[in-house]
C-alpha angles and dihedrals in degrees: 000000000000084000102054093042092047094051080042099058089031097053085050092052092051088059103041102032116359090166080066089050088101104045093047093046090062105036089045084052088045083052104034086057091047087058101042087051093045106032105193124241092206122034085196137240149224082253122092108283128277137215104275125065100261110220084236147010138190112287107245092042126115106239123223110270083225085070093065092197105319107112115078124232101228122179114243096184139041085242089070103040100074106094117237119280133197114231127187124190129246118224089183132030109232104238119218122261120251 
């Protein structure tokens, strides 16, 4: 099962973002042993939490303080996956210059 999902998210990457092929690799392996070691009881949910630390929950949420940094914030809409940005606001529009 963990070989299929990870050709499956690399070939994607290749094709998105190959400069970022490295990185994830790394970073999908770090994850793909944790979980292997430390197999979850709960996969989570969109419902209140339960008793047991769930391997992820809905970005945007505030996780348990019981799951000391286990759970993993994970985004469920296209209205949570945009990293934050910093905006300021123009008084004046620049004008081009002639």
């Amino acid at each position: 099962m963990f070989e299929k999902v990870r050709v499956a998210i690399l070939e994607r990457l290749k094709s998105v973002d190959p400069d970022e092929l490295n990185q994830t690799t790394i970073e999908l392996e770090r994850f793909i042993e944790g979980w292997k070691m430390a197999p979850p009881n709960d996969y989570g949910g969109f419902g209140p939490p339960g008793n047991d630390i769930p391997m992820m929950y809905p970005a945007g949420n505030k996780p348990l303080p019981a799951w000391m940094d286990k759970a993993i914030p994970t985004p469920s809409s296209m209205r949570n996956v945009d990293a934050t940005c910093n905006a300021q606001m123009l008084m004046s529009y620049p004008q081009a210059a002639e």
